[in-house]
VEXDRENKE-166609 format. One record per residue: residue in one letter; x, y, z of N, C-alpha, C, O in turn. Coordinates in steps of 0.2 Angstrom, whole numbers, plus 5000, padded with zeros to 4 digits. Atoms other than C-alpha are relative to their C-alpha. Layout:
# VEXDRENKE-166609
AXYZXYZXYZXYZ
...
***
This chain:
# VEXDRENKE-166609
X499650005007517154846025499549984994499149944995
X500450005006516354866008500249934996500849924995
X499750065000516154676002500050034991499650064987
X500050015013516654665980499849945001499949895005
X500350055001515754565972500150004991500250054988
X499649985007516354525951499449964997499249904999
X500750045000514754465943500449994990500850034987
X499650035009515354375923499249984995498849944995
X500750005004513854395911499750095000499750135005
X500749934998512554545908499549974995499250014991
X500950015002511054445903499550015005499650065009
X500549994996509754425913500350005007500250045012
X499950014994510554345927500550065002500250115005
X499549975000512054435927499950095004500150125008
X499949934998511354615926499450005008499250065010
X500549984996509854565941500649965007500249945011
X499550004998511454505951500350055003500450075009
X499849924995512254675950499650065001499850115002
X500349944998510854785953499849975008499950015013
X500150024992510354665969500950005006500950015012
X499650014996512254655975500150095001499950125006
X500049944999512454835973499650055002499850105004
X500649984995510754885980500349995009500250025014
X499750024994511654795995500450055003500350065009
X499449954998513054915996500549964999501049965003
X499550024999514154815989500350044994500050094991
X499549955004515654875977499949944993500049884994
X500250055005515054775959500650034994500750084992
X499849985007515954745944500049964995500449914995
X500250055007515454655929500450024994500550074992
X499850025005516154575915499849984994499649924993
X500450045006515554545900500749984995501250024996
X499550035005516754445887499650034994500050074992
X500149965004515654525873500150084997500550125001
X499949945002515754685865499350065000499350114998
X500850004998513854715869499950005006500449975009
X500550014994512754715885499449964997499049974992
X500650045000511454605887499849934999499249915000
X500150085000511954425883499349964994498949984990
X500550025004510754305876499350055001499050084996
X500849974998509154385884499950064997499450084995
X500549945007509254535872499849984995499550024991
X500750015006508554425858499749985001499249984997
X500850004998507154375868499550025003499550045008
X500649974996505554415873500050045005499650095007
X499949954991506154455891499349975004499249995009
X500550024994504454355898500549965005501049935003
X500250034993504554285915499449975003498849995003
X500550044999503654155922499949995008500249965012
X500049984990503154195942499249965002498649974999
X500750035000501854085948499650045006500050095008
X500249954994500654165962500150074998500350095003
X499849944999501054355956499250045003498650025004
X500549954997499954505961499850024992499250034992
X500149985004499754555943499449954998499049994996
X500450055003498654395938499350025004498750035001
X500850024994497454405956500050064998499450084996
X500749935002497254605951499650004995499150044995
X500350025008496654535933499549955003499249924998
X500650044999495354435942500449934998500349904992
X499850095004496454255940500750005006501350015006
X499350024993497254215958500349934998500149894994
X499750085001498554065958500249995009499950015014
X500050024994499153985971500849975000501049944995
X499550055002500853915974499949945001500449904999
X499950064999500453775979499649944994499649884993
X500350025005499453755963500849994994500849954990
X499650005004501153805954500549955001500949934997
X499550044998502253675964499749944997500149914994
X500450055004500853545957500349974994500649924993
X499849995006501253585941500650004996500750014989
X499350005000503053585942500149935000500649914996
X500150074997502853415949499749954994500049904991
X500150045008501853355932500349994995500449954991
X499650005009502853425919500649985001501049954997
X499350055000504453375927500249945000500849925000
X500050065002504053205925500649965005500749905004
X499850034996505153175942500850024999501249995003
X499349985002506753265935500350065002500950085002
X499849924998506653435942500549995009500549945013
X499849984994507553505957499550025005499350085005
X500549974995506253515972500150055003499850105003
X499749944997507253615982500050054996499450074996
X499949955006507653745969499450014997499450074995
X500549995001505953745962499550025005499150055003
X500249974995505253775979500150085002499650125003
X499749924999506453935983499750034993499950094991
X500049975008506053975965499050045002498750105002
X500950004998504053965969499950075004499750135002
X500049964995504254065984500350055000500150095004
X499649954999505554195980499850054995499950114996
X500149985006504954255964499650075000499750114996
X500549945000503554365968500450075004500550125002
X499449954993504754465983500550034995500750094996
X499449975004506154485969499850054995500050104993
X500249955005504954555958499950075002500150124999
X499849944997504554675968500450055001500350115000
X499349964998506354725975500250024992500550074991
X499749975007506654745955499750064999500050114998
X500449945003505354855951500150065006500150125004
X499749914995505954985969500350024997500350074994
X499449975003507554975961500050024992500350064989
X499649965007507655005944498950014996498349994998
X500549995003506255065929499549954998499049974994
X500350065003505454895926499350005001499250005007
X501050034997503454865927499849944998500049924992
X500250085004502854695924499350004999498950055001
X500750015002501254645916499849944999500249904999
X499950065002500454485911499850004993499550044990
X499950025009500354425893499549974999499549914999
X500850045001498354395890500049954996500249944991
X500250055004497954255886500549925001500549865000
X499150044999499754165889499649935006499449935012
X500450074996499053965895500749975002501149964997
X499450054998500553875904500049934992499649904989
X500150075007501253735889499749965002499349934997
X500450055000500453615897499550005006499549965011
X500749974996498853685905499849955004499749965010
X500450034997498053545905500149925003499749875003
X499550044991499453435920499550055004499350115003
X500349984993498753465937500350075000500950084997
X499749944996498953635944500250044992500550104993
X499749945006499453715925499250044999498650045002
X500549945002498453865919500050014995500450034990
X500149995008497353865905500050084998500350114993
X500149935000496854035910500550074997500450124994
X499149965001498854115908499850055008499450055012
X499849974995499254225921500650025003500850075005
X499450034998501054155926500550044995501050044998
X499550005005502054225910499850075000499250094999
X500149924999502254405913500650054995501150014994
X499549965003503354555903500150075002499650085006
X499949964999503854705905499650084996499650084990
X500549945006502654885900500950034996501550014998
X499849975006503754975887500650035005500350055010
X499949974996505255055896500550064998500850054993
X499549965002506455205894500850035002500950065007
X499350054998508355155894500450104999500850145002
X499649965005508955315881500549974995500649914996
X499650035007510055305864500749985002501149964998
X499250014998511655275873500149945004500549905004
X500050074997511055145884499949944995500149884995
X500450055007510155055869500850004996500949954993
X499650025005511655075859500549975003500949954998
X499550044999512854985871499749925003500049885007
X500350095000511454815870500349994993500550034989
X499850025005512054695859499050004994498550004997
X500549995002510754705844499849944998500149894999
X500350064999509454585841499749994993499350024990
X500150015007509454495824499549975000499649924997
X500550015001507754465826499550074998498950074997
X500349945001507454645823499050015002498550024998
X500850014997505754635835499850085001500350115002
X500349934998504754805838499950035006499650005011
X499849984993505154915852499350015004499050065004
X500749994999503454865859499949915003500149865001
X500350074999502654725869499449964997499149974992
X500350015004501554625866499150015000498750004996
X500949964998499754705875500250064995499650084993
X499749975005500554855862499749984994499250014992
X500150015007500654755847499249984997498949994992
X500450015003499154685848499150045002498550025001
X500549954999498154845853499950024994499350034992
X499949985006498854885835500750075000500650134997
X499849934999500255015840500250034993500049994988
X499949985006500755125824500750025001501050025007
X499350015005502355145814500150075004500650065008
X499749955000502555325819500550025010500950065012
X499950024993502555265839500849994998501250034997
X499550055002503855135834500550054997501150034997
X499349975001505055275827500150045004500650065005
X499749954996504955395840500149975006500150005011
X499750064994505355245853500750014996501250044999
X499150035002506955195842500250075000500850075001
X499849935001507155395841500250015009500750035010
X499950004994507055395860500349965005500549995011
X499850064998507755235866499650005007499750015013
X500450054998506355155871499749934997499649924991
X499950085003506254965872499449965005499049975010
X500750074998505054815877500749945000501349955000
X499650075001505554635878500850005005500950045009
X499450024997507254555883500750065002501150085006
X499449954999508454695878499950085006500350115008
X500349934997507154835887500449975009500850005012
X499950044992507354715906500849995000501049985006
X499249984997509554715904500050055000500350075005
X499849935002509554885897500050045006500550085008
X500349974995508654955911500449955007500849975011
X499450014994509554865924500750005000501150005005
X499249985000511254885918499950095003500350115007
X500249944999510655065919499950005008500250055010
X500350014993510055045938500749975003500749975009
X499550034996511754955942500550064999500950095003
X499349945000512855095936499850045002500350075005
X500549964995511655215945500249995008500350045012
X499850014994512155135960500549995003500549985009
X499449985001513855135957500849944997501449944997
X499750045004514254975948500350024994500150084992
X499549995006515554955934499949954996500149894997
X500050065007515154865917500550014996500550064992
X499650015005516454835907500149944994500449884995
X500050055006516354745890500749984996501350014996
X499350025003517754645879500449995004501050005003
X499350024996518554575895499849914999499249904998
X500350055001518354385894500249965007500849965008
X499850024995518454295910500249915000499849875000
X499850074999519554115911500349975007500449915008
X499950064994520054075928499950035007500150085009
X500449984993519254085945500949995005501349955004
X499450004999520754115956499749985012499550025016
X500150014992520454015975500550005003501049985001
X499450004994521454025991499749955006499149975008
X500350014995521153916005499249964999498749975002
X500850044999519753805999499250064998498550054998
X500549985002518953955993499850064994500450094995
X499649985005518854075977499950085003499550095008
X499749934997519454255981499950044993500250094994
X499849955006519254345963500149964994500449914996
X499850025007519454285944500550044994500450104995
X499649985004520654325931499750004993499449954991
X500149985006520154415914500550054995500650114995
X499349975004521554435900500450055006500550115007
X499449974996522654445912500250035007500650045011
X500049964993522054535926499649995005499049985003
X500550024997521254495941499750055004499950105007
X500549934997519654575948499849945008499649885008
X500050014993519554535967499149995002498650035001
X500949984999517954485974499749935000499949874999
X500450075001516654355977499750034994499650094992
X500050015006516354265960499250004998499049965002
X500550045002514554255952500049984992499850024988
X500150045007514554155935499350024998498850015002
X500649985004513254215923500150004992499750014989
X499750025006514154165907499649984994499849964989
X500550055005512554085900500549954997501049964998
X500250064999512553925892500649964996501150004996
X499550015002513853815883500049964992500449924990
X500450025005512853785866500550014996500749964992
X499349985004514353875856500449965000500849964995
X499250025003515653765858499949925000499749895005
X500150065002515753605849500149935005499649895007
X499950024994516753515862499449985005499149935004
X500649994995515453545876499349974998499049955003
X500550015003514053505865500149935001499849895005
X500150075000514653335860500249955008500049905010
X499850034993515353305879499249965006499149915010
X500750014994513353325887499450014998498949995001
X500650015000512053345878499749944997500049914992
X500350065002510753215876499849954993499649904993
X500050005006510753205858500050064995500050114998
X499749955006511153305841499750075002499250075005
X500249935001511053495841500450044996500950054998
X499650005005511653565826499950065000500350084995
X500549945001510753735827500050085005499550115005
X499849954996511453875842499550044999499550074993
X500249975001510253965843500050085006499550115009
X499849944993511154115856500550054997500550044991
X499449985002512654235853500749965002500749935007
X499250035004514554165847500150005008500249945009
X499649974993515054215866499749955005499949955010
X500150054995514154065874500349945000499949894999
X499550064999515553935876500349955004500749905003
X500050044993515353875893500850045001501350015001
X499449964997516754005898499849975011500149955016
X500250004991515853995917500049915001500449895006
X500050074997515553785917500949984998501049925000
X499550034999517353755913500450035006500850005010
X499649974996518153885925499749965008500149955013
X500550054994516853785938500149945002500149915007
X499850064998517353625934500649995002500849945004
X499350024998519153665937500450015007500949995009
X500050004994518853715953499749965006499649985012
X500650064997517753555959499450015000499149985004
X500949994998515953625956499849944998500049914993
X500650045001514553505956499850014992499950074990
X500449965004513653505939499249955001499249915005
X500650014999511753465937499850034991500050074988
X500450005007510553425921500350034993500150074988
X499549955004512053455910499749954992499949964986
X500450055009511053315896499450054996499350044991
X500549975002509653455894500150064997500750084997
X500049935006509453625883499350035000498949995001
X500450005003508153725879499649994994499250034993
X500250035007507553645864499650034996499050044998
X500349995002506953705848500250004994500750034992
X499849995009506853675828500050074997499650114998
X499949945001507853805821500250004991500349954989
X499949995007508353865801500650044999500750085003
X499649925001509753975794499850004992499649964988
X499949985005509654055780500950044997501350084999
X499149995001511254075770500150074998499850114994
X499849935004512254225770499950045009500250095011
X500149954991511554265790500549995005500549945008
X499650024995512854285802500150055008500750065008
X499949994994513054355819500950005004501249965007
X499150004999514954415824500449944998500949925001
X499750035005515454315810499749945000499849914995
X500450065000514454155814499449984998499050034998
X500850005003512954075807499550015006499450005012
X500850004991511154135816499649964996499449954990
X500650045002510054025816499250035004499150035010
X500550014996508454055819499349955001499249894998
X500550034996506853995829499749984997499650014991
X500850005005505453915822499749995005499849945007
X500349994996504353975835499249995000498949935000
X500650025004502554015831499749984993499149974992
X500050005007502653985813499849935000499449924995
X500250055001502453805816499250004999499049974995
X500750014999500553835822499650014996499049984996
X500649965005499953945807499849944994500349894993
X500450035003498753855795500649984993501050024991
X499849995007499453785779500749985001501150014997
X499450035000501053695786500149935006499849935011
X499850054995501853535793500749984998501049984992
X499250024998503553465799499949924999499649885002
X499850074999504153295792500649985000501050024997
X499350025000505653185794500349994993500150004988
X499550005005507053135784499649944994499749944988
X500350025004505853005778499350004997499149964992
X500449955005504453105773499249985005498749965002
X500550034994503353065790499950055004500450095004
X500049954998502553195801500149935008499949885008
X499950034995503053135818499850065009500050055014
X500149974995502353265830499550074999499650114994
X500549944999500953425836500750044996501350044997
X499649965003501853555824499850075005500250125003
X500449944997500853695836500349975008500150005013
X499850004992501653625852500650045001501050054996
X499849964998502753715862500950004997501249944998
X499350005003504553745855500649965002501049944998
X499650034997505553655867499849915000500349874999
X500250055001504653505867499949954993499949894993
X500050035006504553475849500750014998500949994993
X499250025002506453495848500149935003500549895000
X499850064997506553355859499749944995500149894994
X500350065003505553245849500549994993500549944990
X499650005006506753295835500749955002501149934997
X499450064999507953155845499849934999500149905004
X500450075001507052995839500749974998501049994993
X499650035003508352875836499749924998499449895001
X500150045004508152735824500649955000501149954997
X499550045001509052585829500349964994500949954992
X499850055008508852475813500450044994500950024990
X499549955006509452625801500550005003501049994999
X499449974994510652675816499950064997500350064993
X500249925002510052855810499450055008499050025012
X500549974999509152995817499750024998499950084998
X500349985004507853015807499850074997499650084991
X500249974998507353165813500350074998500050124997
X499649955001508853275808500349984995500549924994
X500549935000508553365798499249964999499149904998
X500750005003506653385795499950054997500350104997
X500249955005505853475783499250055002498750025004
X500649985001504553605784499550004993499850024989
X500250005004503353605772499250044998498650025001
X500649975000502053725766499750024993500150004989
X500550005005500753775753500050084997500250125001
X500049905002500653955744499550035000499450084997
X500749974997499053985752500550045006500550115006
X499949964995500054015766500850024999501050025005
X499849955005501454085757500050084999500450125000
X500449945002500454225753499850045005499750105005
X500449974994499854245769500450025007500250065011
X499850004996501154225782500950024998501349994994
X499349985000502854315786500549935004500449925010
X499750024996504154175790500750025001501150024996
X499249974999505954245798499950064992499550104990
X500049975006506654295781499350004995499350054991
X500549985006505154275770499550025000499149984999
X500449955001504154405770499249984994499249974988
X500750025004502254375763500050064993499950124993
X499949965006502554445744500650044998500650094994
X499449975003504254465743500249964995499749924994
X499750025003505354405731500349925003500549925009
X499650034996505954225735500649955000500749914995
X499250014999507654175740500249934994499849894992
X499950075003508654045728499949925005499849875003
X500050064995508853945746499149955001498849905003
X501050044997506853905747499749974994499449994989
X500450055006506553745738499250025000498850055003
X500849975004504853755727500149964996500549944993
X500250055003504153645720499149994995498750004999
X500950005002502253635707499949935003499549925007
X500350084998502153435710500349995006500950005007
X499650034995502453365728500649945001500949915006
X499650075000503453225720500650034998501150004998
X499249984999504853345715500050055003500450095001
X499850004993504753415730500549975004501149995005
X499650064998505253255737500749994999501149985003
X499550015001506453245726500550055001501150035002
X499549954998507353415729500449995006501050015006
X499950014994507353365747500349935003500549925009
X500050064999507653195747499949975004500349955008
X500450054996506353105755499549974996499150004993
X500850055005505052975748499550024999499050035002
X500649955004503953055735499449965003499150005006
X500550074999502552895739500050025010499450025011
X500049994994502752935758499850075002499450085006
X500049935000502953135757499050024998498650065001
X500649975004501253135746499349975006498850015008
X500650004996500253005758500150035008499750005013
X500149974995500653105772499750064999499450085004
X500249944999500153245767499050004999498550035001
X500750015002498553185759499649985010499149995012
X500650044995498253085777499850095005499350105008
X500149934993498453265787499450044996498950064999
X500649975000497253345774499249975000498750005001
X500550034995495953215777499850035008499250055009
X500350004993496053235796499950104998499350115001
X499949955001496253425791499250015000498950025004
X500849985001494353435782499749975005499049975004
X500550034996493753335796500250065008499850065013
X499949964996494553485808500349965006500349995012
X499550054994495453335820500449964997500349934992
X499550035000496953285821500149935001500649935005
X500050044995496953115825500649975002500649945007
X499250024998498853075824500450025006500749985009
X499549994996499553195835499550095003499850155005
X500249964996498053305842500250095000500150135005
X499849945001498653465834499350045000498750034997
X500549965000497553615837499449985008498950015009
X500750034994496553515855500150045005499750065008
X500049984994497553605868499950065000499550094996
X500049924996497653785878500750034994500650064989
X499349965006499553825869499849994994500050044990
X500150025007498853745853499750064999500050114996
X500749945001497353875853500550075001500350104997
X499549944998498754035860500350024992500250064988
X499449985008500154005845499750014998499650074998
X500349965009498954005830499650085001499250114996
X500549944999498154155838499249995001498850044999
X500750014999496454065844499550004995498950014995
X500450055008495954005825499449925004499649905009
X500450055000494553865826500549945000501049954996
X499450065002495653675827499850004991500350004987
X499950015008494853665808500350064998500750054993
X499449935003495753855804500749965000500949934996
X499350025001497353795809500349934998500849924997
X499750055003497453625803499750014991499549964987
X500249965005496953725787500349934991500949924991
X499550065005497553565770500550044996500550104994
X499649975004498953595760500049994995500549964993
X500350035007498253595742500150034996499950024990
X500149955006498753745732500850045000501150085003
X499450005003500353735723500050064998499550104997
X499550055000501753775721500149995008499850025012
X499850034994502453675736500650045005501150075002
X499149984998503853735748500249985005499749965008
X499750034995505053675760500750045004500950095000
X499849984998506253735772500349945004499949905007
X499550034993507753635782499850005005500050055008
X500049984996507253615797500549985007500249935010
X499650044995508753565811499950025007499550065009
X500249994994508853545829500350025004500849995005
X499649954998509353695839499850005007499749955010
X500149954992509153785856500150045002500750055002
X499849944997509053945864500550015005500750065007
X499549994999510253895872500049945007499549915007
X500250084997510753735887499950025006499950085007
X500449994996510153725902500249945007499849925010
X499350044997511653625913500250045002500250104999
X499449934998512953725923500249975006500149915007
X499850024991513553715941499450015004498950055004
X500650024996512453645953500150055006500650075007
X500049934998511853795964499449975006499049935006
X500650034997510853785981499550085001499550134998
X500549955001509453895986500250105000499850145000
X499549935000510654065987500150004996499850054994
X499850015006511254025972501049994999501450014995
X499550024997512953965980500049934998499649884999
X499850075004513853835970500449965004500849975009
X499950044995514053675977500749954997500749924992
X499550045004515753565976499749935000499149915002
X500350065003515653405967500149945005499749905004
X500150064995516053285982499450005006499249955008
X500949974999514353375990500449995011500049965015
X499949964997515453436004499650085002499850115008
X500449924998514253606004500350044994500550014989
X499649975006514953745994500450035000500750055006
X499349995000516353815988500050095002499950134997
X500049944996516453985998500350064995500950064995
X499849945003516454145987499849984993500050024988
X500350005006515654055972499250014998498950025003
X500749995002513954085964500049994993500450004990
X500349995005513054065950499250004998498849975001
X501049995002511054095939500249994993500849994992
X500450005005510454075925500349964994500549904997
X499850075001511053955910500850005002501149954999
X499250024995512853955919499849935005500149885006
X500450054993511853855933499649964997499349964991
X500350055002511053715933499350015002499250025008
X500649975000509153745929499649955005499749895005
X500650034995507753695943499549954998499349905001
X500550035005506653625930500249934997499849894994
X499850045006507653495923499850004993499850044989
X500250015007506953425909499350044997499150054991
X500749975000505453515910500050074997500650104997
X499949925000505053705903499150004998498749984995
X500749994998503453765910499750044998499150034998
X500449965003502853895902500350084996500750105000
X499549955000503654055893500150035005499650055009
X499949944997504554155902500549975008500750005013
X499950074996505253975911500850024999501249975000
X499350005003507154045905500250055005500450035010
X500049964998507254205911499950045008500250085011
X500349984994506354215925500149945005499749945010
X499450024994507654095936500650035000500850045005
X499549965000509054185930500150085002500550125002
X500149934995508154335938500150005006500450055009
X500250014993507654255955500649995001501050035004
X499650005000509154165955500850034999501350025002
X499549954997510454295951499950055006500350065010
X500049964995509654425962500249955008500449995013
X500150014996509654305975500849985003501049985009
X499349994999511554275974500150055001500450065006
X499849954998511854455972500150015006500650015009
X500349984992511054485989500549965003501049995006
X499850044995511754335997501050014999501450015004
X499249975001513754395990500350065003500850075005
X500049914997513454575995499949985010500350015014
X500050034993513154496013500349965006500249975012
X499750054996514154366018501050025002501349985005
***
């Protein structure tokens, strides 16, 4: 008998879910609550992080897992899931594989790409581990039923972009529906799932997992229910205020996913007794809006990714102090944006200000501001940094010798506060500038500033899941028979930890495929 399997998401996990349950022979049908395919992972990059692959050792740069288990072991600081980062270690290379028989995908590795913290035991300065997809070709009908990506990136990777591709490429890809990145790696496997005779349907919203007998048999979507072993793929629960304030470890003011991430999967999970796991942590990262930007009627915010690294800027708090490498890794420096100050009772931290010079201004696209456009009424500016200060309201006397102490360390090309420009990621983000290029001084008014609050691509908590990807009930009884879940639905292997790009994505591949399989089977 042909087993159903109802897979709820189409991001990353979701759609490597149903290409693996449906490769099985099983009868798939996926849900999306949006009115798009593709979930979060079509606004990002699409890297993956596989430690040991065959791409790196053909590139003259073998790993080892047992170098990556190392490594997993340092930056988790004792918080990660061993189990789960083990099967992760080990399964990763095998899945990539089975993706690429099945559908159009090719991986590659991202030159130059150093694990964020290289240099913990077993990290890689060398890179290798953070892999992407070559360029692939989906067509305009399949690209036109991905949710679009308000980051409007170039259908192009990044061994591509920074070959130099030309403009004339880049239309006759969007002419052809041809994609890179996150949106090219769902597009192409929702394509590969309905090939094999899966059913995607968008704008159904799924609220209740419907069990019989201690075990779930199918879930309920406006009304209807679709029969089937369940896989939760809902991503993350960043959207909804409730949820936000219930678990995570401090302030996040700054969503930085689609409207549609609500914790729709960790509620229907908790209500059937699942386990949850690492539900205090997020991917963390300082993000901005610009007014007037919205995303199916809500504010987008975005990333501040690399931008932090480029010469000719630094981040300070509300009291006009830099408190952190502004060139380290996105995740890590949102964390740091949770400083709490007892004696104020404040967090200082939220908001911080970015702050930069019209050297770099002139020189650098940030998000919305374009090098020599016009600039927006929102982007304070300032000729004196003391009404600066005041625009922003933080201490002119404070603002000023912070900046003076950074361009001191600045013409001396060391950081000595916070080691900005020393490491492997330091040297990647700015794009491999000398440390004295990117600690570049900030001396050539006018000044400017940019809000900056504390966001996330989204959190990183869900139902605790064992190496199937089979969610486990909360009295740790085993698991609840006919559930499943990957990717930020599931509780991430990492904990606190994010190893390196590509650390998102590339559990919610291994871990859905690995559910698909084990659903279509059992």
């Amino acid at each position: 008998m042909q087993k159903r399997v109802v897979i709820l998401g189409s991001g990353a996990a979701g759609c490597a879910a149903a290409v693996a349950a449906a490769s099985k022979g099983a009868s798939v049908t996926l849900l999306e609550r949006a009115n798009d395919l593709g979930g979060t992972t079509a606004w990002g990059g699409g890297g993956i992080w596989i430690p040991a692959n065959p791409y790196a050792a053909a590139e003259g740069s073998p790993d080892t897992f047992e170098a990556a288990l190392l490594y997993l072991r340092s930056v988790g600081l004792g918080d990660s899931d061993r189990e789960l980062a083990e099967r992760y270690v080990h399964e990763g290379v095998r899945i990539l594989a089975d993706v690429e028989r099945h559908t159009p995908l090719r991986w590659n590795t991202i030159r130059g790409f150093p694990d964020y913290h290289a240099e913990l035991p077993g990290g890689r300065v060398q890179g290798g581990r953070s892999l992407e997809i070559d360029s692939v070709p989906v067509g305009r009908d399949m690209l036109g039923r991905m949710r679009p990506n308000p980051y409007r990136s170039l259908a192009a990777n990044r061994r591509e972009i920074e070959a130099g591709i030309d403009a004339a490429e880049i239309s006759r890809r969007e002419r052809d529906g041809i994609v890179a990145k996150g949106v090219g790696v769902c597009a192409a496997m929702c394509m590969t799932a309905e090939r094999l005779g899966a059913t995607l349907r968008t704008g159904r919203r799924a609220t209740r997992l419907v069990p019989r007998d201690g075990a779930i048999i199918g879930v309920e979507a406006d009304g209807e229910v679709f029969e089937g072993q369940v896989i939760v793929a809902t991503g993350g629960f960043e959207r909804d205020a409730a949820l936000v304030r219930a678990f995570l470890r401090g302030p996040m003011t700054a969503p930085g996913s689609p409207p549609t991430n609500r914790g729709d999967g960790l509620r229907m999970g908790m209500a059937v007794g699942a386990a949850l796991g690492n539900m205090s942590e997020a991917w963390w990262a300082p993000a901005y809006s610009a007014p007037g930007e919205l995303v199916d009627g809500e504010p987008f915010f975005r990333m501040l990714f690399g931008d932090r690294a480029q010469p000719g800027g630094i981040i300070v708090d509300s009291r006009g102090r830099r408190y952190a490498n502004e060139a380290t890794n996105y995740n890590d420096f949102g964390r740091a944006m949770h400083d709490f100050d007892p004696s104020a009772f404040t967090f200082p931290r939220v908001p911080s200000w970015f702050i930069f010079d019209a050297s770099r201004r002139a020189r650098f696209t940030d998000g919305p501001l374009a090098a020599g456009n016009r600039e927006p009424d929102w982007l304070r500016r300032a000729a004196r940094l003391e009404d600066l200060a005041k625009q922003i309201g933080v201490p002119a006397d404070t603002l000023r010798e912070t900046i003076e102490r950074y361009n001191s360390h600045a013409d001396r090309g060391v950081d000595m506060d916070f080691g900005r420009g020393s490491s492997a990621w330091d040297a990647y983000s700015a794009g491999f500038v000398s440390p004295r290029d990117q600690l570049r001084p900030l001396t050539e008014p006018p000044y400017y500033a940019i809000q900056v609050q504390v966001g996330c691509l989204g959190t990183k908590g869900g139902l605790k899941i064992d190496g199937y990807g089979r969610v486990q009930r909360a009295d740790r009884s085993g698991p609840i028979p006919g559930l499943f879940a990957a990717g930020n639905a599931a509780a991430n292997p990492f904990g606190m930890a994010y190893p390196s790009g590509g650390a998102t994505v590339g559990p919610a591949i291994v871990f859905g495929w690995l559910a698909g399989e084990t659903a279509a089977m059992l």
